[in-house]
C-alpha positions in Angstrom: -1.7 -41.6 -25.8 -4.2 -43.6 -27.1 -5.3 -41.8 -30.3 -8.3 -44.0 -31.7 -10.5 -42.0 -34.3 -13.1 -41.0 -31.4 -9.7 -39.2 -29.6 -8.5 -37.8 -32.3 -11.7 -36.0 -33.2 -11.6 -34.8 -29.4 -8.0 -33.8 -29.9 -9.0 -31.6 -32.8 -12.4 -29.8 -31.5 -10.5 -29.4 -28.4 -7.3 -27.3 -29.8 -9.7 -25.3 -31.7 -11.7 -24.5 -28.5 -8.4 -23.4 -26.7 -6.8 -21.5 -30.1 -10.7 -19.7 -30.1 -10.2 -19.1 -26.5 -6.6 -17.5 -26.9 -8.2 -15.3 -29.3 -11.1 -14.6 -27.1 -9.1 -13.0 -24.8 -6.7 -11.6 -26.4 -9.6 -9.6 -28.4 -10.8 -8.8 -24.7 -7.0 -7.5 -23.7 -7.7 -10.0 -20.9 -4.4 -10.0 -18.4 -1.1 -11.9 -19.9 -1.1 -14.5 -17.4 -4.6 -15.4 -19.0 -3.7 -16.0 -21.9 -0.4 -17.8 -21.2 -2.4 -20.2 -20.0 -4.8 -21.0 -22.6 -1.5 -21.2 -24.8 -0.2 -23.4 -22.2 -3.1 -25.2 -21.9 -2.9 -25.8 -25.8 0.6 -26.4 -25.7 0.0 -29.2 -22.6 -1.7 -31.9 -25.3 1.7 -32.1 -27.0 3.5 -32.9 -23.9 3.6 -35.9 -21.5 1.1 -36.8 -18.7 2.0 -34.8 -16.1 1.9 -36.3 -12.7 2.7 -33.6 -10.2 3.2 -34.3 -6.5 2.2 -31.3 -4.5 2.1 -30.8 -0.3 4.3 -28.9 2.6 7.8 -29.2 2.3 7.5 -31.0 5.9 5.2 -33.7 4.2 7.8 -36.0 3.2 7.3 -35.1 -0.9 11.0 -36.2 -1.8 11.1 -39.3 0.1 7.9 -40.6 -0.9 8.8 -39.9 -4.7 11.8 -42.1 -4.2 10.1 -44.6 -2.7 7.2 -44.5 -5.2 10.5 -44.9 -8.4 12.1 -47.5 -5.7 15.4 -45.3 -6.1 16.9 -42.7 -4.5 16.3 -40.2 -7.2 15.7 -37.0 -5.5 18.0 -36.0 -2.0 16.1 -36.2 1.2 16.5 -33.5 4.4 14.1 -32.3 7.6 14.6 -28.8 5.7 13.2 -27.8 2.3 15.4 -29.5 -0.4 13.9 -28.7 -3.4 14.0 -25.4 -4.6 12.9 -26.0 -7.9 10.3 -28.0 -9.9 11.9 -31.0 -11.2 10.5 -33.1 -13.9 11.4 -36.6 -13.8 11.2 -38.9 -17.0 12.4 -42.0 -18.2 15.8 -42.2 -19.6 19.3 -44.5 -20.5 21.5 -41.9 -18.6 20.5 -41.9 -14.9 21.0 -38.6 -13.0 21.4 -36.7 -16.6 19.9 -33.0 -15.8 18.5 -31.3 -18.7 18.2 -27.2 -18.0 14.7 -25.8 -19.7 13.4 -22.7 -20.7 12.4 -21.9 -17.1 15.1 -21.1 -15.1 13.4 -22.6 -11.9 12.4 -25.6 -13.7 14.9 -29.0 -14.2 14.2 -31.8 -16.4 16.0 -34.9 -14.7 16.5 -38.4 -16.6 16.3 -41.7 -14.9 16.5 -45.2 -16.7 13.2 -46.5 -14.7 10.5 -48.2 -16.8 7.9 -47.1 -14.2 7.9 -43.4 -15.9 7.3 -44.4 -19.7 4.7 -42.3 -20.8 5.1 -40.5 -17.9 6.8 -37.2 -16.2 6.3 -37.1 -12.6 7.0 -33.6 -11.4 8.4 -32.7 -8.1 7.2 -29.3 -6.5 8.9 -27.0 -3.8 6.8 -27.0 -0.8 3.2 -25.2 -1.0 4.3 -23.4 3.0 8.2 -23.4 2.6 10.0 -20.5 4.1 11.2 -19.6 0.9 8.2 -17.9 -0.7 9.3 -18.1 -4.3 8.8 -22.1 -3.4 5.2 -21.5 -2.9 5.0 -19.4 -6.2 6.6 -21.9 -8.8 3.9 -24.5 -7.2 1.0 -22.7 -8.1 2.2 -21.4 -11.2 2.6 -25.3 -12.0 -0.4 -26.4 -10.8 -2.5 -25.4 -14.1 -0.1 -28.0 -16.1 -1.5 -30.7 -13.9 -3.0 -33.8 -15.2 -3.1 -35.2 -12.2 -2.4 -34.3 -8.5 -0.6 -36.4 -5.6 -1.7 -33.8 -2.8 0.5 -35.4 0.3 0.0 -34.5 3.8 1.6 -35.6 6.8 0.0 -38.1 9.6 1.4 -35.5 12.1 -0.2 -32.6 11.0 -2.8 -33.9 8.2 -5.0 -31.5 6.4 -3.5 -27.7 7.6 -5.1 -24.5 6.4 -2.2 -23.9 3.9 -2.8 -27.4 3.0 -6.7 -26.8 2.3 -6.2 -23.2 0.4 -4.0 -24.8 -1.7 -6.4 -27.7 -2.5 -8.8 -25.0 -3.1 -6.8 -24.1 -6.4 -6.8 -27.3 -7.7 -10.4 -27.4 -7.5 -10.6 -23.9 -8.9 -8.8 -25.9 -12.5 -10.5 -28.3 -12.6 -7.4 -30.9 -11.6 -7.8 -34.5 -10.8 -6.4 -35.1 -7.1 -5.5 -38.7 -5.3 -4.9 -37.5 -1.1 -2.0 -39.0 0.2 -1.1 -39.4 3.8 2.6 -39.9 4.3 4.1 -40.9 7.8 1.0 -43.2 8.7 3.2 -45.5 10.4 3.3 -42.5 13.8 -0.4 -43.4 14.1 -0.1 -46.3 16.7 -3.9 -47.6 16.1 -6.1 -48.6 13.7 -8.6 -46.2 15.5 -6.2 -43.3 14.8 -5.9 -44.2 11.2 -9.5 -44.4 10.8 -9.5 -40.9 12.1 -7.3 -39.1 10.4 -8.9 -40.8 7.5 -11.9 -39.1 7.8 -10.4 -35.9 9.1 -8.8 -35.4 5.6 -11.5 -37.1 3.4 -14.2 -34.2 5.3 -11.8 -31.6 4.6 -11.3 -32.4 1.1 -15.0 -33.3 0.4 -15.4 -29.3 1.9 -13.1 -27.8 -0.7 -13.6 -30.3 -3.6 -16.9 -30.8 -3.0 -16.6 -34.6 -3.7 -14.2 -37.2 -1.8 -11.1 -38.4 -3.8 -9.1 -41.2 -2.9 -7.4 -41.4 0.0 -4.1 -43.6 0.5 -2.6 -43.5 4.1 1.3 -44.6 3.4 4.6 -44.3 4.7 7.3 -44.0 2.9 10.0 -44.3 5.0 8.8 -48.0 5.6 8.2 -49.1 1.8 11.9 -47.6 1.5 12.4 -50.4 4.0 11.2 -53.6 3.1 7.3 -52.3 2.3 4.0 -50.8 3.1 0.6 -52.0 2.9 -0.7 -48.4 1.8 1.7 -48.0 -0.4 1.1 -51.3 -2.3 -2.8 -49.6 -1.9 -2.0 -46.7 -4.2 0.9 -47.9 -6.8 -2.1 -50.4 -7.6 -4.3 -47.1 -7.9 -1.7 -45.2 -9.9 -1.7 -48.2 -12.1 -5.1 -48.2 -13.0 -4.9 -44.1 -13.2 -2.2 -44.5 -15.6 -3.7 -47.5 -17.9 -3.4 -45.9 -21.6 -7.2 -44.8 -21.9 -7.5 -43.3 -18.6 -4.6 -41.7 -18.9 -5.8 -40.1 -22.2 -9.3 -39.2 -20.6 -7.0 -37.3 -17.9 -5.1 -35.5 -20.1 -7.8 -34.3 -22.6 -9.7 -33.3 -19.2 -6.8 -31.1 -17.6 -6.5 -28.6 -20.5 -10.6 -28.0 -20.6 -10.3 -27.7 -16.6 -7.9 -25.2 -17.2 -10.5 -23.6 -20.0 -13.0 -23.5 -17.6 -10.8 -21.5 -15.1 -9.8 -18.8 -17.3 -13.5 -18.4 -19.1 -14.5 -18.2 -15.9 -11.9 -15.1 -15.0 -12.7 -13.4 -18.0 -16.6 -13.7 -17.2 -16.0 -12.5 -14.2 -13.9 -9.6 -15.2 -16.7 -8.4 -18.0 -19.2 -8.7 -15.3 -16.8 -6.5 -12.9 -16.3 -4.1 -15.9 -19.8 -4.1 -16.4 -20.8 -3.2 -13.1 -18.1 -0.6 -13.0 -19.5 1.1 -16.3 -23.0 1.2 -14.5 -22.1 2.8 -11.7 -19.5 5.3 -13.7 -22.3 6.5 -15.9 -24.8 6.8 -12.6 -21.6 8.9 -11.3 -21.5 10.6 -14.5 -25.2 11.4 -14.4 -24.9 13.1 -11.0 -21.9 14.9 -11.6 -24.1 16.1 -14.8 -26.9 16.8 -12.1 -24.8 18.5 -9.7 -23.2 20.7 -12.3 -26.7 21.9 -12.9 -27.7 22.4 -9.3 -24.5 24.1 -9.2 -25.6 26.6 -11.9 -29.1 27.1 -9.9 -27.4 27.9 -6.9 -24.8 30.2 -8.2 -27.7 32.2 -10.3 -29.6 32.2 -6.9 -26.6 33.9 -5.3 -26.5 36.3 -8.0 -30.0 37.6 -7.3 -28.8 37.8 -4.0 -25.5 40.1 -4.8 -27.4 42.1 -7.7 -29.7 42.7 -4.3 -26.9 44.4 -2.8 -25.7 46.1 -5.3 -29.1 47.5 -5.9 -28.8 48.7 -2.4 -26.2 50.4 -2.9 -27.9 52.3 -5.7 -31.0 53.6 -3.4 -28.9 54.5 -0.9 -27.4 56.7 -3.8 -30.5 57.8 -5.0 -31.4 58.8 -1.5 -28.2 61.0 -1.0 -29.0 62.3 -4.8 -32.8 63.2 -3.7 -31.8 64.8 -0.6 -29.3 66.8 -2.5 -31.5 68.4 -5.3 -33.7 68.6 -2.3 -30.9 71.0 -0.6 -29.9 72.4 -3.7 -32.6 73.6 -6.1 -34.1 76.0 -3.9 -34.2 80.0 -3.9 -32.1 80.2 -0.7 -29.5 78.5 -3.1 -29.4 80.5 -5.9 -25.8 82.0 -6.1 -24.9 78.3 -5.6 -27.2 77.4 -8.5 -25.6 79.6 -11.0 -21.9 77.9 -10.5 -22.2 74.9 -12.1 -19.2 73.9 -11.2 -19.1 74.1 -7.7 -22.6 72.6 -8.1 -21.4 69.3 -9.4 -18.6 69.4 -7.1 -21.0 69.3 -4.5 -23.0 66.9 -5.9 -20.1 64.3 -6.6 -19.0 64.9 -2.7 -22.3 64.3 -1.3 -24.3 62.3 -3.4 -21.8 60.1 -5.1 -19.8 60.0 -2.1 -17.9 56.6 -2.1 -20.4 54.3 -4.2 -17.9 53.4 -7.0 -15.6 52.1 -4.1 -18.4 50.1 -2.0 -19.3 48.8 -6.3 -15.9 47.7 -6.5 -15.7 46.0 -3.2 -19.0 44.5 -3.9 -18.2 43.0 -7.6 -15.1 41.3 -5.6 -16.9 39.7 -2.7 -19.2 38.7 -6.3 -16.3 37.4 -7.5 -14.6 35.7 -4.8 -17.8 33.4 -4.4 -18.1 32.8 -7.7 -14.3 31.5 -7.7 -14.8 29.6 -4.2 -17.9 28.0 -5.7 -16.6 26.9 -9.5 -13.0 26.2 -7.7 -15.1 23.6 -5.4 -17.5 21.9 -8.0 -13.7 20.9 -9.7 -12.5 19.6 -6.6 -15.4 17.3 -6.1 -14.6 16.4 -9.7 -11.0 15.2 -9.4 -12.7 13.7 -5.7 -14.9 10.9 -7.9 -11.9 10.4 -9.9 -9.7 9.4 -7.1 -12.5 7.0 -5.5 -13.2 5.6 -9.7 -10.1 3.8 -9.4 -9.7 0.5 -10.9 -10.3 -3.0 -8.2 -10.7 -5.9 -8.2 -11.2 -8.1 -11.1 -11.0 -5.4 -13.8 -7.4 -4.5 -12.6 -4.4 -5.0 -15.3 -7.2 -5.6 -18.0 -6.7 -4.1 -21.1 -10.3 -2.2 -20.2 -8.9 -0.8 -16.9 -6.1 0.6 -18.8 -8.1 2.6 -21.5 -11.0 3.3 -19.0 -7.8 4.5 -16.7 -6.2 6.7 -19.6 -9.6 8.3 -19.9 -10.5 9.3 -16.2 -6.8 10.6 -16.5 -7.9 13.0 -18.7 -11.1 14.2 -16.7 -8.5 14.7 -13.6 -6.4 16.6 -16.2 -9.0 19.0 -17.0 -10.2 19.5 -13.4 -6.2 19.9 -13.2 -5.8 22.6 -15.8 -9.1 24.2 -14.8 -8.2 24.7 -10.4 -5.0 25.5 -11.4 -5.5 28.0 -14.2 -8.6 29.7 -13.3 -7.3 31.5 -10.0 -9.1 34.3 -8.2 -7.2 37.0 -9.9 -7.5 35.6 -13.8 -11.5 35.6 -13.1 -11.5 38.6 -11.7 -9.4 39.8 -14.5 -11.7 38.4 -17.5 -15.2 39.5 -15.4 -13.5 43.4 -15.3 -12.5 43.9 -18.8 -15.6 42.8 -20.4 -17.6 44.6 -17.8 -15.3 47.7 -18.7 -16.3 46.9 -22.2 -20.1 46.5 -21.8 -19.8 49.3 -19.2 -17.9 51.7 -21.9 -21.1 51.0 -24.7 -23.4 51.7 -21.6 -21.6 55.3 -20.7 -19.7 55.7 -24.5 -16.4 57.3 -24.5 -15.6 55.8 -21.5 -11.3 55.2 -21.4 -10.1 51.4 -20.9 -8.6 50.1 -18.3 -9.9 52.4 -15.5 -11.2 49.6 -13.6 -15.3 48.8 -12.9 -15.5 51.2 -10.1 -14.5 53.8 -12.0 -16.3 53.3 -14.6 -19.3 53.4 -12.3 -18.0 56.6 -10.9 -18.0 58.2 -14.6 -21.6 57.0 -15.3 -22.7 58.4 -12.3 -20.7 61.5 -13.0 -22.8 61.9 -16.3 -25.5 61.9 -14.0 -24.3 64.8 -12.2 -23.4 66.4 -15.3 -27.1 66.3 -16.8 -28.5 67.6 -13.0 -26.4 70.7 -13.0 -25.3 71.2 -16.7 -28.7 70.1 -18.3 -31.0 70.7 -15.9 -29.6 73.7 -14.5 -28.7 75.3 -18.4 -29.6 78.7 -19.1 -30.6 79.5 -15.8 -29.6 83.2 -14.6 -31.2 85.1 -11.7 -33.4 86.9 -14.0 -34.7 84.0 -15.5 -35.6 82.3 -12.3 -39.2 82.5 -12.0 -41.8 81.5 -8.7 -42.7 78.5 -10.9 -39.1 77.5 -12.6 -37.2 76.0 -9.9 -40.0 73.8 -8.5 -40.1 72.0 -12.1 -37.0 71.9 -12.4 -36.5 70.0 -9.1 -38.9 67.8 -10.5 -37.0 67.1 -13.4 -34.1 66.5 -11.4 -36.1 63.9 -9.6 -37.5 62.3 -12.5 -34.3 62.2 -14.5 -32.4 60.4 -11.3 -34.8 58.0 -11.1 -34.2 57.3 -15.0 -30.6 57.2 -14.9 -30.6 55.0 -11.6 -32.5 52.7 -12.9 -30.8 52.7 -16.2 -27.7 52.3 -14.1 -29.5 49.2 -12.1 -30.1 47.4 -15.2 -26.7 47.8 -16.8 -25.2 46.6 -14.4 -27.3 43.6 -13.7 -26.9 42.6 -17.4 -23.6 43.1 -17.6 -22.8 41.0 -14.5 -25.5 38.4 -15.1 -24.5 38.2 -18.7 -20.8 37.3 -17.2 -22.0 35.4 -14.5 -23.7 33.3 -17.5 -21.0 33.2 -19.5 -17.8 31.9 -17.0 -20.2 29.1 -15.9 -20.8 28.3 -19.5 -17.2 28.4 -20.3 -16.8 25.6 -17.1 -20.0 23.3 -18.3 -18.1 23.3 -21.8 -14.6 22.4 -20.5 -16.8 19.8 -18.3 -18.5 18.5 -21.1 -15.3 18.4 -23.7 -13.5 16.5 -20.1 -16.3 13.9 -20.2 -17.5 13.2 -22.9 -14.2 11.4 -24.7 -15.4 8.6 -21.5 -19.3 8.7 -22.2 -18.2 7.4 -26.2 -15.8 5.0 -24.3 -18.8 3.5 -22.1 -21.1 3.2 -24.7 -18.5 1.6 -27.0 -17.6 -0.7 -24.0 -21.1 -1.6 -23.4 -21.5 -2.8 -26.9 -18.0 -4.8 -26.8 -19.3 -6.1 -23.4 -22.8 -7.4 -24.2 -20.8 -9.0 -27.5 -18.2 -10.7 -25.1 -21.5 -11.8 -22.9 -22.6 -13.8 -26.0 -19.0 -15.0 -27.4 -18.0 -16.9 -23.8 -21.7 -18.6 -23.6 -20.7 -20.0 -27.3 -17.3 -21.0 -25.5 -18.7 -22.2 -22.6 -21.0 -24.4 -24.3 -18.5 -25.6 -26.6 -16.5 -26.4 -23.4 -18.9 -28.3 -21.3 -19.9 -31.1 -24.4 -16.3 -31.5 -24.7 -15.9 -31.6 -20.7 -19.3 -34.4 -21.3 -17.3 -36.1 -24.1 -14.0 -36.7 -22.4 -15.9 -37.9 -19.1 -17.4 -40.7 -20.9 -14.0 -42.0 -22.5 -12.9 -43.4 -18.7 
């Protein structure tokens, strides 16, 4: 290389712009393959000028690099011969093959002064049957300082042929189009043709027309071609000392601009995924709430019933003091205990059952409901998955790790809070509340029950209380009436005492399960809402970095352009 003070200064700015890009990404936990190739990229100004001869294994690449060395360097076949790269340079020992660090890649000596200064590197074919073929090709591609892209006269400019053209454009590589087997085009009318066939197809994907050479190497392997001649005094020129340097400064910030590009692209994608995560995020909030509405609705709507149920016991209890506190009735009046009896029989009747089966139809909704607001969680989580661009970035994995979590807690919460655990917890501190309501009350007797003993101490005040001291003598024309009344007024008391125990006690636990679900919700999410606004910050910071980079880039890119 050609190291004037002007190229050295280059040389410098530029390693530092591809050292500060490594670091870039690294600092972004960018995929490895990324930064591989900004360190190969750095590593590629230390190495030779790579000329790398790329095309279908059916395009003749062997034989036209022996023709193009004037030796038969490489073995020739109508099948695909090379299954490796091979990296041709000049050496004493002819045929000597030097193994590398990559298995799939051979480093062959050949005493030809043609390659001074030079590797010229053989590829598998970019269609070959083989698919690992295809594979080390594009992985070498990046390494490129400039491209030989042959195609065949026979089939000139296939599809494979144009998406792999499309990659060299996408790093930035120099390309010279090469048509091999020109000589099966009988007329210059045919030549023109295919000429333009593959200049149009190249100017499509390249978006400018590079060189094309129409050759056949089978007939400068036999006493010359015209074309050929064409394009050894192209190479020539391609290869002087300073455009060879302007070519390899180039192919490094090509590569740059490739991977700058990816990472822009994956901060934009991760970006675009935060937004729409916290929009998610926001309407799982809202939806938590609407959930909370509707399931306080539904409780009106069940405290409703349950009220019911209490007037059609106060009915039964009306109709019974009613029946009972008259004169007709006095031998029944004076034996109190047949009296409540009576009273439990046909007043109470079977409330505390139709209670109980109503707190569990309470219950089971509740449970159906909560059960169903979790499953829509761990639902976003599956669609939140990672696509695209942000895959296999370091942000995919954390953001991943996190979401985990959420799914964990939606997990823990369907699988642990089960019909019968609610049902459990919403008893026992009913019981409890329920047992301060009636006082004395025993555990454990279930909410029914419990009911059935409040109610009880209702019966107890209408024939014990009410009904105390009363004897035949003492029963006066005016007695019994008030006492009927008092039976009346203290029913209505203890009913609606009863009502609004019970609706406190149920809407206080009602209150207090869906609290204990917002909190496990909140504690699930919020480890991911730090995350996103953490990311944000790391995102708009990255934004700012890569313009520095890119600008850094394209004066070098300016720079370099002008040396040729």
């Amino acid at each position: 290389m050609l190291v004037t003070a002007a190229v050295q200064d280059l040389l410098s700015r530029e390693r530092a712009l591809l050292a500060d890009l490594q670091a870039f990404l690294e600092t972004q936990g960018a995929p490895p393959e990324a930064v591989e190739y900004a360190r190969g990229a750095a590593r590629a100004l230390d190495e030779s000028f790579l000329l790398v001869v790329v095309g279908e294994f059916n395009a003749g690449k062997s034989s036209f690099v022996n023709a193009l060395l004037g030796a038969a360097v490489l073995p020739e076949g109508v099948t695909p011969t090379t299954d490796r790269i091979y990296v041709l340079v000049h050496g004493d020992r002819p045929g000597e093959m030097e193994p590398t660090r990559d298995p799939f890649v051979s480093r062959l000596t050949y005493p030809l002064p043609s390659l001074e200064g030079v590797a010229l590197v053989d590829t598998p074919g970019t269609n070959a049957i083989i698919r690992q073929h295809q594979a080390l090709t594009e992985g070498f591609l990046p390494r490129a300082d400039l491209v030989l892209f042959l195609t065949s006269a026979d089939r000139p400019f296939t599809e494979s042929e144009r998406q792999f053209l499309s990659l060299a454009a996408r790093w930035g590589r120099s390309v010279v189009l090469v048509v091999n087997k020109a000589d099966l085009l009988e007329t210059p009318e045919q030549r023109e043709q295919v000429r333009q066939f593959v200049e149009a197809g190249a100017r499509g994907v390249l978006g400018l027309t590079p060189p094309v050479f129409l050759i056949s190497a089978r007939a400068e392997q036999r006493g010359g071609d015209e074309g050929f001649r064409a394009l050894r005094d192209a190479l020539r020129s391609r290869l002087s000392e300073t455009e060879r340097t302007r070519l390899k400064l180039q192919s490094p910030l090509g590569t740059a601009a490739e991977i700058l590009g990816g990472e822009e692209a994956r901060a934009e994608a991760a970006r675009k995924t935060l937004t729409e995560d916290l929009a998610i995020l926001r309407d799982l909030e809202a939806q938590r709430e609407r959930h909370r509405e509707t399931m306080l609705g539904e409780l009106d709507g069940q405290l409703n019933r349950l009220g019911r149920l209490l007037g059609e016991f106060e009915v039964r209890a009306d109709r019974f003091i009613d029946d009972k506190l008259r004169f007709s009735n006095l031998r029944g009046l004076v034996n109190s205990r047949e009296l409540e009896e009576s009273f439990r029989r046909e007043a109470v009747a079977d409330l505390p059952e139709a209670i109980d089966r109503q707190f569990g139809t309470m219950i089971d909704r509740f449970v159906e409901a909560n059960l169903h607001f979790w499953e829509d969680v761990q639902a976003f989580l599956i669609r939140r998955q990672p696509q695209g661009e942000v895959a296999r970035t370091r942000f995919s994995y954390d953001r991943g790790a996190l979401l985990e979590g959420i799914a964990g807690s939606a997990r823990q919460h369907l699988e642990t809070t089960t019909e019968q655990e609610l049902a459990r917890q919403l008893s026992r501190d009913a019981e409890d509340a329920l047992k301060g309501a009636v006082g004395g009350l025993a555990g454990g007797i279930g909410l029914g029950a419990g009911i059935g003993a409040l109610v009880g101490a209702s019966a107890l005040d209408f024939t014990g209380g009410i009904l105390a001291g009363l004897t035949l003598g003492s029963l006066g024309l005016f007695v019994l009436p008030n006492k009927r009344l008092q039976a009346h007024r203290q029913l209505r008391q203890k009913v609606e005492g009863l009502r609004e125990a019970l609706g406190q006690i149920i809407r206080r636990e009602y209150e207090r399960e869906q609290e204990r679900a917002d909190a496990r919700l909140r504690d699930a999410i919020s480890p991911y809402t730090r995350f996103t606004a953490q990311e944000q910050t790391r995102l708009e910071a990255a934004r700012t970095r890569a313009a520095e980079l890119r600008t850094r880039l394209e004066a070098l890119r300016t720079e370099v352009k002008a040396l040729g």
